[in-house]
C-alpha positions in Angstrom: 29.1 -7.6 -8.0 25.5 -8.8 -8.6 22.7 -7.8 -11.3 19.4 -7.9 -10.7 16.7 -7.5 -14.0 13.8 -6.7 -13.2 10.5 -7.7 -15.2 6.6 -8.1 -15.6 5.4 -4.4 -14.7 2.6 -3.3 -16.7 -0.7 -1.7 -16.9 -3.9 -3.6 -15.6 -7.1 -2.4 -14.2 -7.9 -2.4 -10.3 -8.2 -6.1 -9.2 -6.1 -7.7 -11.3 -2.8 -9.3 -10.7 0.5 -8.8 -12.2 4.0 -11.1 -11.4 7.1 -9.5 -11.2 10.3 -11.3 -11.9 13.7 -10.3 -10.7 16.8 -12.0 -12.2 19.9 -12.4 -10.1 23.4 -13.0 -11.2 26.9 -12.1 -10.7 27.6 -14.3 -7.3 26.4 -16.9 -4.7 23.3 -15.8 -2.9 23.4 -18.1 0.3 23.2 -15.4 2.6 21.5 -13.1 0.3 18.3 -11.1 2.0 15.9 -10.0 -1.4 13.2 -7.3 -1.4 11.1 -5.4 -3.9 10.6 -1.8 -3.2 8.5 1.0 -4.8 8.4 4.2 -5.6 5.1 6.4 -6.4 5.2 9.6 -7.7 6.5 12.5 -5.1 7.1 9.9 -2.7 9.9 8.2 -1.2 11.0 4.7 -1.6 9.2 1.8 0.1 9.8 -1.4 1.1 7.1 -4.2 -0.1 8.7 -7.7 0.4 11.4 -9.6 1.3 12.7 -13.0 1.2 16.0 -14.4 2.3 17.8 -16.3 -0.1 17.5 -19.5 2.2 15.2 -20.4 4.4 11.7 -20.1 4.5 10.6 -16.7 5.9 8.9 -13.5 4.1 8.5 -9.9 5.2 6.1 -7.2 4.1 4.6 -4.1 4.2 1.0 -3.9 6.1 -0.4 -2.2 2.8 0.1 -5.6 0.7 0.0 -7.9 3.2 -2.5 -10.9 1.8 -2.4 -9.4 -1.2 1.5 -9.9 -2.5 3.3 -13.2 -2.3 7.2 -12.8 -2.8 8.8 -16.4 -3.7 12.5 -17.4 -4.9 13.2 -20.1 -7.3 16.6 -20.9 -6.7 17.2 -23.3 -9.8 16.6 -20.3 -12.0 17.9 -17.6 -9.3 15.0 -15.6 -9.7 12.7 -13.8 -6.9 9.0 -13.2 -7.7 6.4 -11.0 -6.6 3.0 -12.1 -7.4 0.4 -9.2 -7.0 -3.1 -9.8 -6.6 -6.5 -7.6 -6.2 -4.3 -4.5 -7.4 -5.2 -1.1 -6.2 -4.8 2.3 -8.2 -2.2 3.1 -4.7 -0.1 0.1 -6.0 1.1 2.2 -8.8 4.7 3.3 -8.6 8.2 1.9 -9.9 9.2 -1.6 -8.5 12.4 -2.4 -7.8 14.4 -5.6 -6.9 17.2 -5.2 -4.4 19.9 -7.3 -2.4 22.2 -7.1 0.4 23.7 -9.1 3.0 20.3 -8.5 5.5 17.1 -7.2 5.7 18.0 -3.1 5.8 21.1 -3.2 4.0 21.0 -3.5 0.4 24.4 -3.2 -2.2 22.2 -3.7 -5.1 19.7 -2.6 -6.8 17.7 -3.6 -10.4 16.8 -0.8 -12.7 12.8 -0.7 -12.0 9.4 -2.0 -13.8 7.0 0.3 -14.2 3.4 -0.9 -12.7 0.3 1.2 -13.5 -3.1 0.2 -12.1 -6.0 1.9 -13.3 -9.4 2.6 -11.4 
């Protein structure tokens, strides 16, 4: 079983940047595919980013694309999302997730809050 903690949300005003940590433990993550999702208010879950455990390749949605940076560090077996030039749309409830590929996840972190104000 693996837990994923979630930190960094917060409020800041449009066009600033917030990082958002997500701490892994429980087993080995070779295979592991990460993502952050989020959830706005009277909306459905999205995917933002992903990252596969190994390897070198990211995924994300159009809406933050050049914007968000997702990273791992695998010494401290942590996934980050750096967000820059937020927008007031950015605000929801991030959470971290991981599963065995990019679609199925098995676990999921318990949300950060992230408010951007216009």
């Amino acid at each position: 079983q693996v837990q994923l903690v979630e930190s960094g949300g917060g409020l800041v005003q449009a066009g600033g940047s917030l990082r958002l940590s997500c701490a892994a433990s429980g087993r080995t993550f070779g295979g592991v595919f990460m993502a952050w999702f989020r959830q706005a208010p009277g909306k459905e879950r999205e995917f933002v980013a992903g990252i596969r455990w190994t390897g070198t390749s990211t995924y994300y949605t159009d809406s933050v694309k050049g914007r968000f940076t997702i990273s791992r560090d695998s010494a401290k077996n942590t996934v980050n999302l750096q967000m820059n030039s937020l927008k007031p749309e950015d605000t929801a409830v991030y959470y971290c997730a991981a599963g065995p590929t990019i679609g199925r996840y098995d676990a999921w972190g318990q949300g950060t809050q992230v408010t951007v104000s216009s």
